[in-house]
mmJSON file of the N, C-alpha and C atoms, coordinates in Angstrom:
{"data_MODEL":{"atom_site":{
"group_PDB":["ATOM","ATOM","ATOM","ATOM","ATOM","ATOM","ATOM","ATOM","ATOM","ATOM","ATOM","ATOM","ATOM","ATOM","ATOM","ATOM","ATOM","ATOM","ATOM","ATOM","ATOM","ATOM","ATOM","ATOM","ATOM","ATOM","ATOM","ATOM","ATOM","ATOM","ATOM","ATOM","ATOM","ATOM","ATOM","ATOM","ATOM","ATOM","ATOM","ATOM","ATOM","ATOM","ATOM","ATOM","ATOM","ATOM","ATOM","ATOM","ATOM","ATOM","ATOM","ATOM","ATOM","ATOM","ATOM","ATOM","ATOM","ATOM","ATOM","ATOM","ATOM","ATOM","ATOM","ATOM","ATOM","ATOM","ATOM","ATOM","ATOM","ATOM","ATOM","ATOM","ATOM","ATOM","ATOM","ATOM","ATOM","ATOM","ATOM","ATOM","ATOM","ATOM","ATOM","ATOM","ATOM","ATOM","ATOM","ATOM","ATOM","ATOM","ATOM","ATOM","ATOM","ATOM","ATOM","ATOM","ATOM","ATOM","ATOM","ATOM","ATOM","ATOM","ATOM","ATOM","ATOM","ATOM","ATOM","ATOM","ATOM","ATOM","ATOM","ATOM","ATOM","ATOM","ATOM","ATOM","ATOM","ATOM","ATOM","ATOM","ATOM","ATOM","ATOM","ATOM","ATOM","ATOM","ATOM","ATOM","ATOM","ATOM","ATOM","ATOM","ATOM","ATOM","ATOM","ATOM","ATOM","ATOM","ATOM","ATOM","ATOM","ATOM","ATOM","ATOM"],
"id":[1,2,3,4,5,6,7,8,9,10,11,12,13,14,15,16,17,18,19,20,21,22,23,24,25,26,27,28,29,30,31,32,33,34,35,36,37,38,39,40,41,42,43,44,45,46,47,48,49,50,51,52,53,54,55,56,57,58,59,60,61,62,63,64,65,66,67,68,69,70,71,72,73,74,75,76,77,78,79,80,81,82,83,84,85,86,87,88,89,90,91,92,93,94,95,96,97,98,99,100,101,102,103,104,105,106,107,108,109,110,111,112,113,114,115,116,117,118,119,120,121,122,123,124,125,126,127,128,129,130,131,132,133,134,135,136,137,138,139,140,141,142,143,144],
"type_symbol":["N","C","C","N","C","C","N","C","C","N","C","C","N","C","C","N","C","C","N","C","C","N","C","C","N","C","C","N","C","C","N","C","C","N","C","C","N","C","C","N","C","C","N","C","C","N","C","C","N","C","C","N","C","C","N","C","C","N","C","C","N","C","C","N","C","C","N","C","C","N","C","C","N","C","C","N","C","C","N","C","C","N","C","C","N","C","C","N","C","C","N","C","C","N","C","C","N","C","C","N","C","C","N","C","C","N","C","C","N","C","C","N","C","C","N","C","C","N","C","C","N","C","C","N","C","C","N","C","C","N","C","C","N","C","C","N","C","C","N","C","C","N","C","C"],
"label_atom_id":["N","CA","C","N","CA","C","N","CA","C","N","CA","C","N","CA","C","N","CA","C","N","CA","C","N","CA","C","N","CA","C","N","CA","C","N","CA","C","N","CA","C","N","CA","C","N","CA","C","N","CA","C","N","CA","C","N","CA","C","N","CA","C","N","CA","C","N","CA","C","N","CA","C","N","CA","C","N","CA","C","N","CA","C","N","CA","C","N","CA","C","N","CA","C","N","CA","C","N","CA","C","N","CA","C","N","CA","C","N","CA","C","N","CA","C","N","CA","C","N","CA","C","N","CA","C","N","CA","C","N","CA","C","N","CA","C","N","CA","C","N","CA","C","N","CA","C","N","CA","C","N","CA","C","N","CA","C","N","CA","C","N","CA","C","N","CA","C"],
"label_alt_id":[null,null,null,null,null,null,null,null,null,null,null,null,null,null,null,null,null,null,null,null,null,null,null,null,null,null,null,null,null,null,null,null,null,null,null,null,null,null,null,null,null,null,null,null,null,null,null,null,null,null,null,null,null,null,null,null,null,null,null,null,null,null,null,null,null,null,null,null,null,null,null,null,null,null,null,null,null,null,null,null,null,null,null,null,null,null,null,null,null,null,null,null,null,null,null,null,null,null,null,null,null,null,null,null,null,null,null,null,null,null,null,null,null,null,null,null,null,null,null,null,null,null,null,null,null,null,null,null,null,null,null,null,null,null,null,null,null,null,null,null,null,null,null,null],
"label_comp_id":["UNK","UNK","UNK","UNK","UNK","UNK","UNK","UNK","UNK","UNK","UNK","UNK","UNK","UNK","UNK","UNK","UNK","UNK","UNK","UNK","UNK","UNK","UNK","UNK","UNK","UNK","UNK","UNK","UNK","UNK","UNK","UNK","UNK","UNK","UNK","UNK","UNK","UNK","UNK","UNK","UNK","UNK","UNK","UNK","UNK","UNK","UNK","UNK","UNK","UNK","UNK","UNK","UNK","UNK","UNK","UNK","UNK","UNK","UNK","UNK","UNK","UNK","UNK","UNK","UNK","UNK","UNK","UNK","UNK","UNK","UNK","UNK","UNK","UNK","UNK","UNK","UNK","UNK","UNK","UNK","UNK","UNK","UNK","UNK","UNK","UNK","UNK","UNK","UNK","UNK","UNK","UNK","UNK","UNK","UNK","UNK","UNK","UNK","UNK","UNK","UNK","UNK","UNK","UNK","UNK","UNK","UNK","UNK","UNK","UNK","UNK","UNK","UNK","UNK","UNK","UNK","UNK","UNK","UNK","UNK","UNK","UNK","UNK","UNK","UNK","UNK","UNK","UNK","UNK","UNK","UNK","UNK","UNK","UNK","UNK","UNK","UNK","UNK","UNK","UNK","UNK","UNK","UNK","UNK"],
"label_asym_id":["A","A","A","A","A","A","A","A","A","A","A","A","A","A","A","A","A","A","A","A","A","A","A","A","A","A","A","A","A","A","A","A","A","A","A","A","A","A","A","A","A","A","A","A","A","A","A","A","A","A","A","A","A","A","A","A","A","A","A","A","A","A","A","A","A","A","A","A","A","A","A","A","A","A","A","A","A","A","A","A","A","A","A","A","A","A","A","A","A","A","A","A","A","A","A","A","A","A","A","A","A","A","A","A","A","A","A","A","A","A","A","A","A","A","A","A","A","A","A","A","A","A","A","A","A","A","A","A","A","A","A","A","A","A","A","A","A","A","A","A","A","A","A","A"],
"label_entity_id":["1","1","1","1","1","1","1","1","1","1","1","1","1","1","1","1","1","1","1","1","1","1","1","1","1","1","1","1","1","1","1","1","1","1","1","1","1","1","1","1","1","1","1","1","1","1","1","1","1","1","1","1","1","1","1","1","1","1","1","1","1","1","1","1","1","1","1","1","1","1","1","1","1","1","1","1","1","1","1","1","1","1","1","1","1","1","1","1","1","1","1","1","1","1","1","1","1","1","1","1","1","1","1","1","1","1","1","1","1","1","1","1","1","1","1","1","1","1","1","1","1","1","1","1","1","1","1","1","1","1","1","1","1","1","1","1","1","1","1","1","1","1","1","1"],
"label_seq_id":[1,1,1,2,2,2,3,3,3,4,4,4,5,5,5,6,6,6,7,7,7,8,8,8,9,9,9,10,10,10,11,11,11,12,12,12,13,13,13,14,14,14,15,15,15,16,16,16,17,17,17,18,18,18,19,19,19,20,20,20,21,21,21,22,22,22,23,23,23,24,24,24,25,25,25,26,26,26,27,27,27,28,28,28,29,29,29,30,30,30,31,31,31,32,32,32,33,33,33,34,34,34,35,35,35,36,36,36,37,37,37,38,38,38,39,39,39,40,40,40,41,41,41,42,42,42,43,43,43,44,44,44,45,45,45,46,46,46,47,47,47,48,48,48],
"pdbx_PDB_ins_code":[null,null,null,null,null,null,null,null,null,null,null,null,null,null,null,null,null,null,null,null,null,null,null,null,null,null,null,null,null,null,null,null,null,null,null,null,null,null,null,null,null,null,null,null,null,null,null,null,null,null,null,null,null,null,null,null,null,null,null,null,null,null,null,null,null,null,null,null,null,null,null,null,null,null,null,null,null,null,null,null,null,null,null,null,null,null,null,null,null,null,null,null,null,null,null,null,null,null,null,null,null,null,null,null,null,null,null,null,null,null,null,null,null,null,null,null,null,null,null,null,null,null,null,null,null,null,null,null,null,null,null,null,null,null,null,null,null,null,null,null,null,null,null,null],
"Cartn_x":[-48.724,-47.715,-47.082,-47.119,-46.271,-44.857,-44.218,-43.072,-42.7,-43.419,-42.69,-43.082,-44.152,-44.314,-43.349,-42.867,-41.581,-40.129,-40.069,-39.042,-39.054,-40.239,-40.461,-40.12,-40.166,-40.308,-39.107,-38.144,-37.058,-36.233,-36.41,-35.651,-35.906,-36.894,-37.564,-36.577,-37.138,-36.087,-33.909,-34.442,-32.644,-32.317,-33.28,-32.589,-32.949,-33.696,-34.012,-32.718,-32.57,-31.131,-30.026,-29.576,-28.627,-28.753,-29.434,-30.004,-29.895,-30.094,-30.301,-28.646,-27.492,-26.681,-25.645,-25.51,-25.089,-25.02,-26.744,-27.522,-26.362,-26.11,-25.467,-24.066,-23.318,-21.845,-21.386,-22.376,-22.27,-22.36,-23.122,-23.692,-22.438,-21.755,-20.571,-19.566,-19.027,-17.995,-18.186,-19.329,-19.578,-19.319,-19.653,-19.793,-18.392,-17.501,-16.247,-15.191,-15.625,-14.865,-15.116,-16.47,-16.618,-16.229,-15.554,-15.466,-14.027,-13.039,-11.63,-11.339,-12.277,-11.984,-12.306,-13.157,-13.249,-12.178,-11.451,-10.455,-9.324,-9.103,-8.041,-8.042,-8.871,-8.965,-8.775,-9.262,-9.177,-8.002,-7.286,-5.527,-4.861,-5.412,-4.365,-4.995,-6.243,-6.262,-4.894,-4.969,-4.373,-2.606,-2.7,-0.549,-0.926,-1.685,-1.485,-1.293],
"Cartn_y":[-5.97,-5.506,-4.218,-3.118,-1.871,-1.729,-0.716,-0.544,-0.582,-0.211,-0.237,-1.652,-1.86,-3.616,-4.386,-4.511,-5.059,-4.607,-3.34,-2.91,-3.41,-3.618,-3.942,-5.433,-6.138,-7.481,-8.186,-7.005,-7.846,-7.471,-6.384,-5.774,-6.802,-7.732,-8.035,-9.851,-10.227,-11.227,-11.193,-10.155,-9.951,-9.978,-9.525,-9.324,-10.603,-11.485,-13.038,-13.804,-13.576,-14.098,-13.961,-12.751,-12.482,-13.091,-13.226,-13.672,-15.248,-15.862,-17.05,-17.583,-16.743,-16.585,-16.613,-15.395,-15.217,-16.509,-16.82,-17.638,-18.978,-19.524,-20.493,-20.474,-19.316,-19.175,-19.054,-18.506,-18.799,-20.217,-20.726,-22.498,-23.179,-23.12,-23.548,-22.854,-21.924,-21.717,-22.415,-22.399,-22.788,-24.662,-25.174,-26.878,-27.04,-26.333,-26.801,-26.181,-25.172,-25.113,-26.357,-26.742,-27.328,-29.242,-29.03,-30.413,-30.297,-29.305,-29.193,-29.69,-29.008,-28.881,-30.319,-31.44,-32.744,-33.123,-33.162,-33.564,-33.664,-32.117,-31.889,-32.724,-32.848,-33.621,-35.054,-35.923,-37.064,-37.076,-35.97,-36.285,-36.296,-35.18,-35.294,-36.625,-37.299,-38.29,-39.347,-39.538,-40.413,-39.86,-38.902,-38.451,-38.929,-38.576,-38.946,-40.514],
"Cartn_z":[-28.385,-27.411,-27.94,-27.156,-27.414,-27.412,-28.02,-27.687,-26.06,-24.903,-23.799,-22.913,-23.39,-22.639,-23.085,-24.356,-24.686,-24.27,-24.09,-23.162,-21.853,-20.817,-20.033,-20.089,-20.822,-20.773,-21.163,-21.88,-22.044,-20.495,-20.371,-19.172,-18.074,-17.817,-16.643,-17.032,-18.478,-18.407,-18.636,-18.984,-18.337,-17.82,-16.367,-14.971,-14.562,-15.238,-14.381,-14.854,-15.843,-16.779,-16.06,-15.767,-14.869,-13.927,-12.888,-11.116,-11.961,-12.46,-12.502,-12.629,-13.954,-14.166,-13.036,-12.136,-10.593,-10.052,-10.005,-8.811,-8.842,-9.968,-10.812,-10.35,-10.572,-10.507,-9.201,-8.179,-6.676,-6.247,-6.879,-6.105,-6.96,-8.436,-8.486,-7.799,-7.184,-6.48,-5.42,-4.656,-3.6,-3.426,-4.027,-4.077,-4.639,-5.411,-5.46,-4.521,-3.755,-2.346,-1.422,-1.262,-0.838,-0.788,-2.34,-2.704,-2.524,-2.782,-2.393,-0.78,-0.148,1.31,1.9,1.066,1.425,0.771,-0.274,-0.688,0.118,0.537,1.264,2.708,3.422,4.67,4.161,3.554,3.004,3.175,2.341,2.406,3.525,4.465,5.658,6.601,6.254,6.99,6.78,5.13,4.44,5.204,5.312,5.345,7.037,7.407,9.648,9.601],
"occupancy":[1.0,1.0,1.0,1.0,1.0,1.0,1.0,1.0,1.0,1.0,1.0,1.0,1.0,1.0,1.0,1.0,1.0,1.0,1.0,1.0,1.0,1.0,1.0,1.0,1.0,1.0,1.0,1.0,1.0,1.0,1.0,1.0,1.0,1.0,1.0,1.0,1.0,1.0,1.0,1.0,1.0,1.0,1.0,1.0,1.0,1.0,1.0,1.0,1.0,1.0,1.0,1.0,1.0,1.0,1.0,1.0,1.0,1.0,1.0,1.0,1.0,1.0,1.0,1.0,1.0,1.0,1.0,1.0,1.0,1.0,1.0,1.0,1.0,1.0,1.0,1.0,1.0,1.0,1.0,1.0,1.0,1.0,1.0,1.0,1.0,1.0,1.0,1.0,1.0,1.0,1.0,1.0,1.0,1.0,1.0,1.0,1.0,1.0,1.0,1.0,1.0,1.0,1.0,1.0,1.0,1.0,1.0,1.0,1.0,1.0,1.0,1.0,1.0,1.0,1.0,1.0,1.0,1.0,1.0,1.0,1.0,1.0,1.0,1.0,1.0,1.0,1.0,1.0,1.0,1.0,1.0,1.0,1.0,1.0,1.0,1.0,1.0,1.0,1.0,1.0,1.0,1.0,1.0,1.0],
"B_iso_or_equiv":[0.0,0.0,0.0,0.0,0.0,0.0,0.0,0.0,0.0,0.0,0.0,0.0,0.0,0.0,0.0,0.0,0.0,0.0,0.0,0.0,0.0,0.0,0.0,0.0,0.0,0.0,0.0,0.0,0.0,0.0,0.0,0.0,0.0,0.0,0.0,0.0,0.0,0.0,0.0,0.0,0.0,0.0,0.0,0.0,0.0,0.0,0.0,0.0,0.0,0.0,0.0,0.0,0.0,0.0,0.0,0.0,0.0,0.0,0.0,0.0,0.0,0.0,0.0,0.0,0.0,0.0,0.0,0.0,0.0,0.0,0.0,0.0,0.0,0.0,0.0,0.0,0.0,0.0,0.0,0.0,0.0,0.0,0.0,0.0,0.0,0.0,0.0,0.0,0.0,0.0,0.0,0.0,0.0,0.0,0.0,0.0,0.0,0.0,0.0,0.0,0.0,0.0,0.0,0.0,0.0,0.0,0.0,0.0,0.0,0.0,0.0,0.0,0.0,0.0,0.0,0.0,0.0,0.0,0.0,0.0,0.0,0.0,0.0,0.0,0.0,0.0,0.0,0.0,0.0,0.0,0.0,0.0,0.0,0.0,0.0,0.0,0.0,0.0,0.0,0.0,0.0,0.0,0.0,0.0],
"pdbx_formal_charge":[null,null,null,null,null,null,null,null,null,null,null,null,null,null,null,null,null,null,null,null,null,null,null,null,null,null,null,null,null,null,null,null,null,null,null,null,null,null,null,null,null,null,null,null,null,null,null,null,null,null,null,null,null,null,null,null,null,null,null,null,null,null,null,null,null,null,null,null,null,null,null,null,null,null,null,null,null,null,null,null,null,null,null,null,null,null,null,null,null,null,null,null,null,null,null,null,null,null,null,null,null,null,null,null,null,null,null,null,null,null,null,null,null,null,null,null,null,null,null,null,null,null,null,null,null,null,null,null,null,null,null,null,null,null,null,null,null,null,null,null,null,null,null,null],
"auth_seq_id":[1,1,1,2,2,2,3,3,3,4,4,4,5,5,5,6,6,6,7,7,7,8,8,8,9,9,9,10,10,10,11,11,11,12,12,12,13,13,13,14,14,14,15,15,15,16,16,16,17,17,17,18,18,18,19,19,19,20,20,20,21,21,21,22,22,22,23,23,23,24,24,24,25,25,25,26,26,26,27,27,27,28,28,28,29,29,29,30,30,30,31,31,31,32,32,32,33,33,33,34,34,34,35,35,35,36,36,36,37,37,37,38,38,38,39,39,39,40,40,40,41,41,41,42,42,42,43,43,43,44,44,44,45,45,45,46,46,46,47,47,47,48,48,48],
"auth_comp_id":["UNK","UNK","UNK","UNK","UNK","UNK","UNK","UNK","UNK","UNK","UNK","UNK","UNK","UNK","UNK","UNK","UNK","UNK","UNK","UNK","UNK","UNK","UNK","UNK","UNK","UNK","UNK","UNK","UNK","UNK","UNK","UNK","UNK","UNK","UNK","UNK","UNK","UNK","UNK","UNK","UNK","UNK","UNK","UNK","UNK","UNK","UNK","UNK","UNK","UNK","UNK","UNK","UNK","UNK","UNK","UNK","UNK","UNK","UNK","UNK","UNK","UNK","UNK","UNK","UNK","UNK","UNK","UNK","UNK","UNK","UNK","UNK","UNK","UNK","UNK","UNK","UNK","UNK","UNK","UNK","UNK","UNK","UNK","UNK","UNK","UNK","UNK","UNK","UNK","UNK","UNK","UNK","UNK","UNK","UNK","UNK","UNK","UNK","UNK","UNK","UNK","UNK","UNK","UNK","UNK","UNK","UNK","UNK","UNK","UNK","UNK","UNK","UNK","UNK","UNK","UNK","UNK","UNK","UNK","UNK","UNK","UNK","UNK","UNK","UNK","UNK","UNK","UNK","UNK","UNK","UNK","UNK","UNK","UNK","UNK","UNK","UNK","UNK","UNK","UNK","UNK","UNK","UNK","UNK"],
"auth_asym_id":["A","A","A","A","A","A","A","A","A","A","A","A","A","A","A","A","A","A","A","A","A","A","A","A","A","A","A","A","A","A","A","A","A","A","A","A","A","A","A","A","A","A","A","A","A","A","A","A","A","A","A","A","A","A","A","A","A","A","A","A","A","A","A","A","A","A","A","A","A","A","A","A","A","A","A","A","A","A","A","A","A","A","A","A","A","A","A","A","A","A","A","A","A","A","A","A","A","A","A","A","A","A","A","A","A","A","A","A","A","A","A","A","A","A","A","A","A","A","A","A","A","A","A","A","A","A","A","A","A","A","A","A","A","A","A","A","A","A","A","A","A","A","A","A"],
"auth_atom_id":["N","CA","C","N","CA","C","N","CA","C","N","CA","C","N","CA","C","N","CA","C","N","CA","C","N","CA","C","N","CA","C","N","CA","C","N","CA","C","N","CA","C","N","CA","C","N","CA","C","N","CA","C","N","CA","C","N","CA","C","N","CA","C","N","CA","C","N","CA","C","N","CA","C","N","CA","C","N","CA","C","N","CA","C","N","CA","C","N","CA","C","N","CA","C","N","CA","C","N","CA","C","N","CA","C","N","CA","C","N","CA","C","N","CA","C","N","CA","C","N","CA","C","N","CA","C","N","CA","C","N","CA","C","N","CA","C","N","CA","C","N","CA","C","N","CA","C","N","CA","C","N","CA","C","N","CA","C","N","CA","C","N","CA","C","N","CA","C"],
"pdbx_PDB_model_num":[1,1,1,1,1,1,1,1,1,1,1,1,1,1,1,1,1,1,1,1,1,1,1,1,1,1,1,1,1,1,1,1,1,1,1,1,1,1,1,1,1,1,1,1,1,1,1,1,1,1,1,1,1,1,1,1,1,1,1,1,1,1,1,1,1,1,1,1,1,1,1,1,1,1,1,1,1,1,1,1,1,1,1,1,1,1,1,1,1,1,1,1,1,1,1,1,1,1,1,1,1,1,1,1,1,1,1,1,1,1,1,1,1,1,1,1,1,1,1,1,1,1,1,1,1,1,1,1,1,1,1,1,1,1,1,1,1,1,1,1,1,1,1,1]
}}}
């Protein structure tokens, strides 16, 4: 392997690193909005 296939190759898993990283921190924001917002209804069932 050359100097630039290895440039190439780290570059290529960095950017999968990242995207996977992102991919991750979106699907947790997402499922704990989502788990608040069942919470929260639960409650106003519970207060009606």
């Amino acid at each position: 392997m050359n100097l630039w296939q290895g440039i190439l190759w780290f570059t290529v898993k960095g950017l999968f690193l990242v995207a996977v990283a992102y991919a991750g921190i979106k699907l947790g924001i997402y499922l704990r909005k989502r788990h608040n917002d069942k919470l929260a209804k639960s409650e106003d069932n519970n207060n009606a």
